[in-house]
C-alpha positions as CSV (number, residue, x, y, z in Angstrom):
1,X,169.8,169.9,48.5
2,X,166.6,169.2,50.9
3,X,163.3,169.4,50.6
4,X,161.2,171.8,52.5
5,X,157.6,170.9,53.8
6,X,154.3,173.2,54.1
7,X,151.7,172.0,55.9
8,X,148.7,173.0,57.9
9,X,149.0,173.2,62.1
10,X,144.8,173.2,62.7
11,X,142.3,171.4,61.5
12,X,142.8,172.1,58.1
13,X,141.8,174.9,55.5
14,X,144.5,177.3,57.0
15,X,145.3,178.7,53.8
16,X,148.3,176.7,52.6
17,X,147.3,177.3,48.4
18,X,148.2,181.1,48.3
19,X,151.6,180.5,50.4
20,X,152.4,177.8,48.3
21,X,151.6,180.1,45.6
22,X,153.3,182.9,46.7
23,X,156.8,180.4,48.1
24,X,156.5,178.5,44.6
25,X,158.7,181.6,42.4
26,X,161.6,180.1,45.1
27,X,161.2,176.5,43.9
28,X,162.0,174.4,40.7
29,X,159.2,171.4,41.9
30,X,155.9,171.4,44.2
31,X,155.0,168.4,45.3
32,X,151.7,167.0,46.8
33,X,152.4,164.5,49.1
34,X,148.7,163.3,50.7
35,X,145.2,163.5,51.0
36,X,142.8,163.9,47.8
37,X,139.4,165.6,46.5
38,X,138.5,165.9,49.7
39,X,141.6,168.9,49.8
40,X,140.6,172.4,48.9
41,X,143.2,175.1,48.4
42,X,142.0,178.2,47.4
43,X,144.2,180.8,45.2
44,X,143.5,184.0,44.2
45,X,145.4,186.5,41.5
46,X,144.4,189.1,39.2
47,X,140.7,189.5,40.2
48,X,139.9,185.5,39.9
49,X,139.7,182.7,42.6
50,X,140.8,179.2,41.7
51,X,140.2,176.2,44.0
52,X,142.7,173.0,43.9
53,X,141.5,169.6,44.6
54,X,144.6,167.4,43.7
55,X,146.9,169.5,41.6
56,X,149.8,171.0,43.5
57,X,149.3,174.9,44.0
58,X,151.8,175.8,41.9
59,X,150.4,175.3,39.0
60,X,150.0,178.4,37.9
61,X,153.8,179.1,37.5
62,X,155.3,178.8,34.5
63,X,158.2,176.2,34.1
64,X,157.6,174.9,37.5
65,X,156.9,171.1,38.0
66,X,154.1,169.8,39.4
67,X,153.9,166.7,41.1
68,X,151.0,164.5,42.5
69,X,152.7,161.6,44.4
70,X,152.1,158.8,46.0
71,X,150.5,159.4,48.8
72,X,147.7,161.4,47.2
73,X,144.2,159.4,46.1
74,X,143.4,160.3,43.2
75,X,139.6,160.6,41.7
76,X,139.7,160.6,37.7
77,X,136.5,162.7,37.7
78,X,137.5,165.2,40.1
79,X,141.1,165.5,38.1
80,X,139.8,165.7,34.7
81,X,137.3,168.4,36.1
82,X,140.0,170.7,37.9
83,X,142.1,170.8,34.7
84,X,139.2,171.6,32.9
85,X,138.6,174.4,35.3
86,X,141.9,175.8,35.6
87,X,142.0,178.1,32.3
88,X,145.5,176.9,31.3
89,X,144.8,174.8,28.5
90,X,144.8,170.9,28.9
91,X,148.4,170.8,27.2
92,X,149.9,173.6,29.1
93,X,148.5,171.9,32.3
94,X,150.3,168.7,31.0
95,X,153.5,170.5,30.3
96,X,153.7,171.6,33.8
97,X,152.3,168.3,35.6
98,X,153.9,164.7,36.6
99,X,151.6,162.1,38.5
100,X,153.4,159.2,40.1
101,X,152.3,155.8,39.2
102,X,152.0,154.2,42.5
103,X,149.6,156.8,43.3
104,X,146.0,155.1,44.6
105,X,143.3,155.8,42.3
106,X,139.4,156.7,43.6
107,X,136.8,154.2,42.2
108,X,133.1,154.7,41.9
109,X,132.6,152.0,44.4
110,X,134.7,153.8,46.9
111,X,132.3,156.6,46.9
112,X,128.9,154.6,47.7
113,X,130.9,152.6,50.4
114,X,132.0,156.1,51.7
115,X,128.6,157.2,51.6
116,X,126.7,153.8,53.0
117,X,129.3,153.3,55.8
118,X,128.4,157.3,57.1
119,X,124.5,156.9,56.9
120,X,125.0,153.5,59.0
121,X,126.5,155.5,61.8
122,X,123.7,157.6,62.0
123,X,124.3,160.4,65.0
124,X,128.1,159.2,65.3
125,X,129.0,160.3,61.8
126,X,132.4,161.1,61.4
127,X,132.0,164.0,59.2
128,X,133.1,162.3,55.9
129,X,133.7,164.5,52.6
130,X,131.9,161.4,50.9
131,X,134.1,161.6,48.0
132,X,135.2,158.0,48.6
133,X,138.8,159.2,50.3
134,X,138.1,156.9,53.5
135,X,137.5,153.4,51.4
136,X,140.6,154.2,49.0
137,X,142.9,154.5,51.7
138,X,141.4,151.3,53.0
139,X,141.9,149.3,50.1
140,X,145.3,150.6,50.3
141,X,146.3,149.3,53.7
142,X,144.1,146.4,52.8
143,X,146.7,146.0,49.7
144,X,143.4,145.7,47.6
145,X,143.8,149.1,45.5
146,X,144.1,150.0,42.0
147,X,147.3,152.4,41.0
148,X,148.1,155.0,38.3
149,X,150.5,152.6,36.9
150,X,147.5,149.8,37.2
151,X,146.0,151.5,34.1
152,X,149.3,150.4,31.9
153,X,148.2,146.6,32.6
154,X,146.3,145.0,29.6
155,X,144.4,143.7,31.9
156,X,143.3,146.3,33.7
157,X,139.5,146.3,33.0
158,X,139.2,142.6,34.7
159,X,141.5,143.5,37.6
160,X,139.1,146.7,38.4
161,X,136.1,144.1,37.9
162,X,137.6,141.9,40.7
163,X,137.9,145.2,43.2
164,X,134.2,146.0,42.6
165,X,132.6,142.7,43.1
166,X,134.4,143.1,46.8
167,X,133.0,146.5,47.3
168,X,129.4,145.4,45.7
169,X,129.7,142.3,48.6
170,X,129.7,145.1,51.0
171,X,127.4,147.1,49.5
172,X,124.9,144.2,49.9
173,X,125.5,143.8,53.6
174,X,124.7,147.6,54.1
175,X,121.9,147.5,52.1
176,X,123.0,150.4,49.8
177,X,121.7,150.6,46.1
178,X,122.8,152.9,43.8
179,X,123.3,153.2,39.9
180,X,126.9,152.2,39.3
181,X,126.4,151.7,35.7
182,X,126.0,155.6,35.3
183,X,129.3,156.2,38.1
184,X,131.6,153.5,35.9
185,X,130.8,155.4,32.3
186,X,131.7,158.9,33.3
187,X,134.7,157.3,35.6
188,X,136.2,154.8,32.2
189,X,136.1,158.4,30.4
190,X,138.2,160.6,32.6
191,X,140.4,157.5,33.1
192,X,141.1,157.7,29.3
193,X,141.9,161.4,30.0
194,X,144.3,161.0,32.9
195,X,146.2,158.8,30.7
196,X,147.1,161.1,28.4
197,X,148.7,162.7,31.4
198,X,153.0,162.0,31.9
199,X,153.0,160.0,34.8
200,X,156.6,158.8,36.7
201,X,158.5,156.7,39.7
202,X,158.0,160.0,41.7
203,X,160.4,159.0,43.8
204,X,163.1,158.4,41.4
205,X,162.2,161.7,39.8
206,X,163.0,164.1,43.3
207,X,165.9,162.7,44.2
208,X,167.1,163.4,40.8
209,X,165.9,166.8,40.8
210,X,167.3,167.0,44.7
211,X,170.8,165.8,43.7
212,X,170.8,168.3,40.5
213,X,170.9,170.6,43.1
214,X,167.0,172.3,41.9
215,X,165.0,173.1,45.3
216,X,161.7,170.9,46.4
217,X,158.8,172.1,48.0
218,X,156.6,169.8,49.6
219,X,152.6,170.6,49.5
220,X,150.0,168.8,52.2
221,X,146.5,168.9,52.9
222,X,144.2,169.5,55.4
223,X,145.9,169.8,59.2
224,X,148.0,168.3,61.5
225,X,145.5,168.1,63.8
226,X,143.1,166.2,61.1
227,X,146.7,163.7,61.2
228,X,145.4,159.4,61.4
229,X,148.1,158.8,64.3
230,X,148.3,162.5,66.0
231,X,145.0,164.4,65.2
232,X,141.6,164.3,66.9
233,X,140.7,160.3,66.0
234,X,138.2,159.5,65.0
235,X,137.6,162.4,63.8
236,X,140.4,162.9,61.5
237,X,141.1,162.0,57.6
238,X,142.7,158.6,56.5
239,X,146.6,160.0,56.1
240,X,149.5,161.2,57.5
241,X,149.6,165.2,57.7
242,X,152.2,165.9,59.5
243,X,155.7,166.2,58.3
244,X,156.7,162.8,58.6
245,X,154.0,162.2,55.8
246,X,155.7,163.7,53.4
247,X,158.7,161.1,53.4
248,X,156.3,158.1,53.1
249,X,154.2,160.3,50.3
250,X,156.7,161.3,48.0
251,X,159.3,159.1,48.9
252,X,162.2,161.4,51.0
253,X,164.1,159.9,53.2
254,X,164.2,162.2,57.0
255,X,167.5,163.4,56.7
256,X,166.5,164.6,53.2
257,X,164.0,167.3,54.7
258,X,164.9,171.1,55.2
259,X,162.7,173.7,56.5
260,X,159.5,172.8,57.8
261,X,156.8,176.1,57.2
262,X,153.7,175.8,59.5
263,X,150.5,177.7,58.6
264,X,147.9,178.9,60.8
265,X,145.0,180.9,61.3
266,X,145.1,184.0,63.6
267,X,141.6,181.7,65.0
268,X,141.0,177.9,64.4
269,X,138.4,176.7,62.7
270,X,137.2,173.1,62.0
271,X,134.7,171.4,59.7
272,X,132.3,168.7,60.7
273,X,132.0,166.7,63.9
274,X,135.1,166.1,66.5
275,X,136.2,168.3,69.3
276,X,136.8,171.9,68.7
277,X,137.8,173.3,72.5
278,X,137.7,176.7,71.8
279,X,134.6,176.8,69.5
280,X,132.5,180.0,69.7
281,X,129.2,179.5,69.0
282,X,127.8,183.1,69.5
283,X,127.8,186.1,67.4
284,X,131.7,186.3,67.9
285,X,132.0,183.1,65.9
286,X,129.3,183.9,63.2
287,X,131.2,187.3,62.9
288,X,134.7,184.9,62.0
289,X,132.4,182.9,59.7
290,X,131.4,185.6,57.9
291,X,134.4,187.9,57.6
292,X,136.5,185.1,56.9
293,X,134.2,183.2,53.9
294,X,134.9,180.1,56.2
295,X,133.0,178.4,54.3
296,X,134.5,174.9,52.8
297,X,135.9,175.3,49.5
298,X,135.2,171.6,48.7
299,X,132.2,170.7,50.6
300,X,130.8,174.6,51.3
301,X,129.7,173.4,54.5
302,X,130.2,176.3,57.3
303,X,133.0,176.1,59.2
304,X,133.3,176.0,62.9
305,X,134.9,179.2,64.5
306,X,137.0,180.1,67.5
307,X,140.0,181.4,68.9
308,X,143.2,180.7,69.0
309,X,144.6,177.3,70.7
310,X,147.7,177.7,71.7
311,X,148.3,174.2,73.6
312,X,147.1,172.8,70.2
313,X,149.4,175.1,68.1
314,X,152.4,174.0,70.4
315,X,151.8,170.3,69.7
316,X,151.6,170.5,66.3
317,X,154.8,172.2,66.1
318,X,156.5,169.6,68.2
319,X,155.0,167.2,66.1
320,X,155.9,168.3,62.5
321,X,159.6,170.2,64.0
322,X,158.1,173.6,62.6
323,X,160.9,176.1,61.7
324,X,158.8,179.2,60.5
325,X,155.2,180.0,61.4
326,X,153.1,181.5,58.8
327,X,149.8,183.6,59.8
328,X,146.8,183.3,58.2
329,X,143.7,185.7,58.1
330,X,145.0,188.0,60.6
331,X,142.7,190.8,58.7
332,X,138.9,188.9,60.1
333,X,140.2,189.9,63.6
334,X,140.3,193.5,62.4
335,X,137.3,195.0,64.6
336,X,137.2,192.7,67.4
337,X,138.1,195.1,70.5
338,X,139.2,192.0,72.2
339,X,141.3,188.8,71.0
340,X,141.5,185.6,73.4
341,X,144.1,183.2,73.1
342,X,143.7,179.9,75.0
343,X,146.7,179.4,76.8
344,X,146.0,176.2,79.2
345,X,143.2,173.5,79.6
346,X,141.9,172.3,82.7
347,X,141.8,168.8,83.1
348,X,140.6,166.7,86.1
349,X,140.6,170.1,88.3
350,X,144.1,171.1,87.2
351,X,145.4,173.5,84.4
352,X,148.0,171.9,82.1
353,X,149.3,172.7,78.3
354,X,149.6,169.5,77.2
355,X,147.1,168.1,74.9
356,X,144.8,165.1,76.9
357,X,144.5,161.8,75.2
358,X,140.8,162.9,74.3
359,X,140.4,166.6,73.9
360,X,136.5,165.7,75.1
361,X,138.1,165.3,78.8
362,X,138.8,169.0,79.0
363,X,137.1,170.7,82.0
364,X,137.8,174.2,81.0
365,X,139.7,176.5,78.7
366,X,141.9,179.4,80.4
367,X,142.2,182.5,78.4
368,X,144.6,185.6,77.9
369,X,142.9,188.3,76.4
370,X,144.6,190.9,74.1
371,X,143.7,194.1,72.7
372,X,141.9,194.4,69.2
373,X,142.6,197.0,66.3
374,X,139.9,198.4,64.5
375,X,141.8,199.0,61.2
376,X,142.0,198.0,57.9
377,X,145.2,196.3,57.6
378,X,144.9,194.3,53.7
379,X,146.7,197.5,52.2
380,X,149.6,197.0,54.6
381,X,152.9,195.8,53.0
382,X,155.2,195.6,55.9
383,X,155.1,194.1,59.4
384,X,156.3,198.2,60.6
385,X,152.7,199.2,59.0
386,X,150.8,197.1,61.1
387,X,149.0,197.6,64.0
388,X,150.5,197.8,67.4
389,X,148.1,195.7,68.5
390,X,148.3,193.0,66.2
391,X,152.3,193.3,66.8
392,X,151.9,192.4,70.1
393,X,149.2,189.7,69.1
394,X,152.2,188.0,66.9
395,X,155.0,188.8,69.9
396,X,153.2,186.5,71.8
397,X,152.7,183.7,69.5
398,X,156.4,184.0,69.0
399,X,157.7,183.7,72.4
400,X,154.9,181.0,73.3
401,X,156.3,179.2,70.4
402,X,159.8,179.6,70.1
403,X,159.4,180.0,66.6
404,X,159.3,183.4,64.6
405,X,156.4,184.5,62.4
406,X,157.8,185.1,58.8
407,X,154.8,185.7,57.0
408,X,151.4,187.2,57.8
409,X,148.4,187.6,55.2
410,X,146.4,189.8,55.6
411,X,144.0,189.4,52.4
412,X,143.0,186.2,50.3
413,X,144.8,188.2,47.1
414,X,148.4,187.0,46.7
415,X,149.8,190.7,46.7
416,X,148.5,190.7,50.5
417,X,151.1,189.1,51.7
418,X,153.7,190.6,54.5
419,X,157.3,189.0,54.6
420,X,159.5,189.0,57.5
């Protein structure tokens, strides 16, 4: 058996909870395999909206497994928090959930570095979350991090001590003061509670599960395009999106990986600072905004809105080797009487397709414009019932691509979802 992989193709918030939602029925185990608080995946069922920080979207399935692996950072707080949230019960939440031990864990410190090192670059601010996800991963690569399973050591309190008197060095050399005293009680606390928690070699655990034949499904965060090596840097988050991030995260070897599922916006949008190429910042874009909530399920910060890249699209399906394309949102574009795809860039006075080294060196964008619907299309339950407008809008992607569209959403409800 092999494990299939979801992941975003934008700049994250594409709407990868409710398919994982809606795929999870198909799957023994859901998996998380990067990022951390920082990760918003919104799911809605039954008239209620829940928003996931670190715990896989699946969740909500009974006898399913959970799994937060290695790759993920993980923030006590924010985790005791979310369960507390979830209206599941604390034990039924533990029933259902595994958190590998050589996961990295979020200290207080992390967040005030997070926070000094974005005020000291002023107007060059990266955009940060400030929930300390930068300055974990650090200490990670740094090989100065604390672990899940660095919570079983007797020792732990000292060995934490010995992380924060390096962070409070650095602290000093920003200048940055804050009350840590306060951030270390309520941190100790929900460290006590994510103990209580079954944690496991995560590893070990799939490719049990993978050999006993029980299918995998492999959850990311944010968007390929948010991707440390492949995504806009600087301007990115401080793991591996992509596809190949979900062998180092949970431990899968390549040839171990099945279907890859790509999610996407019928538009793009992006939060914070970086290039955004096709950003519309007129009452076309406010209209997405607001049709669309894109407003950050983590952060709430507004989100950037524009239309479709398609150069950007095809890259990260090269990238990640995307076998099915899954559309997002497709009902905001209801009511637009035109719909603009950006099918080239211009670059140094010529037109190419292929993503430039800094997407700040494009010239121009070049357009093909297609035909809007004005129609409500969230009651729709096939792809027949749609639009011939919006059928032509997805025949395009397809043939562009190379890769068909097998799901469409067309409502933030799990019910509105087409198949096929």
């Amino acid at each position: 058996m092999k494990i299939d992989i979801l992941l975003g193709l934008q700049w994250g918030d594409e709407g990868k909870g409710k398919i994982v939602d809606v795929l999870t029925p198909q799957y023994e185990i859901v998996a998380r395999f990067q990022g951390g608080p920082n990760a918003g995946h919104t799911i809605e069922f039954n008239g209620a909206k829940h928003v996931l920080h670190l715990i896989p979207s699946g969740i909500f399935h009974k006898d399913k497994i959970n799994i937060i692996g290695n790759g993920v950072v993980i923030d006590p707080v924010v985790f005791r928090r979310e369960v507390e949230s979830l209206g599941l019960g604390t034990e039924e939440v533990r029933e259902r959930l595994l958190i590998s031990l050589k996961a990295h864990l979020i200290m207080p410190t992390h967040k005030l570095l997070d926070a000094a090192h974005e005020a000291s670059l002023g107007e060059a601010k990266i955009g940060s979350t400030l929930r300390g996800i930068g300055p974990a991963y650090t200490d990670k690569a740094s090989r100065n991090g604390l672990r899940v399973g660095d919570l079983l050591r007797k020792d732990f309190r000292e060995f934490y001590r010995t992380r924060v008197n390096d962070h409070l060095r650095i602290l000093q050399g920003y200048g940055y003061i804050n009350d840590l005293k306060a951030l270390e009680e309520e941190w100790f606390d929900a460290v006590e509670f994510l103990k209580k928690f079954n944690t496991v070699n995560a590893d070990y655990h799939i490719d049990m599960a993978l050999r006993a034949g029980k299918r995998v499904l492999a959850e990311g965060a944010q968007g390929t395009m948010l991707d440390i090596d492949f995504g806009t840097y600087p301007y990115v988050t401080s793991s591996n999106t992509v596809a190949a991030g979900a062998c180092t995260g949970l431990g899968i070897a390549p040839g171990r990986t099945g279907d890859v599922f790509g999610i996407f916006k019928a538009y793009c949008t992006r939060v914070g600072s970086g290039p955004f190429p096709t950003e519309l910042d007129d009452a076309d874009g406010q209209r997405m905004r607001d049709l669309g909530n894109e407003y950050g399920a983590t952060t709430g910060r507004p989100r950037r809105c524009g239309w479709l890249d398609l150069p950007a699209l095809k890259y990260a399906i090269m990238i990640n080797g995307v076998t099915q394309l899954f559309m997002m949102k497709a009902d905001v574009l209801s009511g637009f009487s035109e719909i603009k795809v950006c099918h080239s860039y211009t670059v140094e006075g010529k037109e190419q397709t292929e993503l430039p080294y800094c997407l700040y060196d494009i010239e121009g964008l070049n357009y093909r414009s297609f035909r809007g619907w004005d129609c409500d299309i969230t009651r729709c339950s096939s792809r027949e019932e749609l639009p011939v407008e919006l059928k032509e809008y997805i025949g395009f992607i397809e043939k562009e691509t190379g890769v068909p569209v097998t799901i469409i959403s067309v409502g933030p409800d799990r019910s509105a979802t087409i198949r096929g």
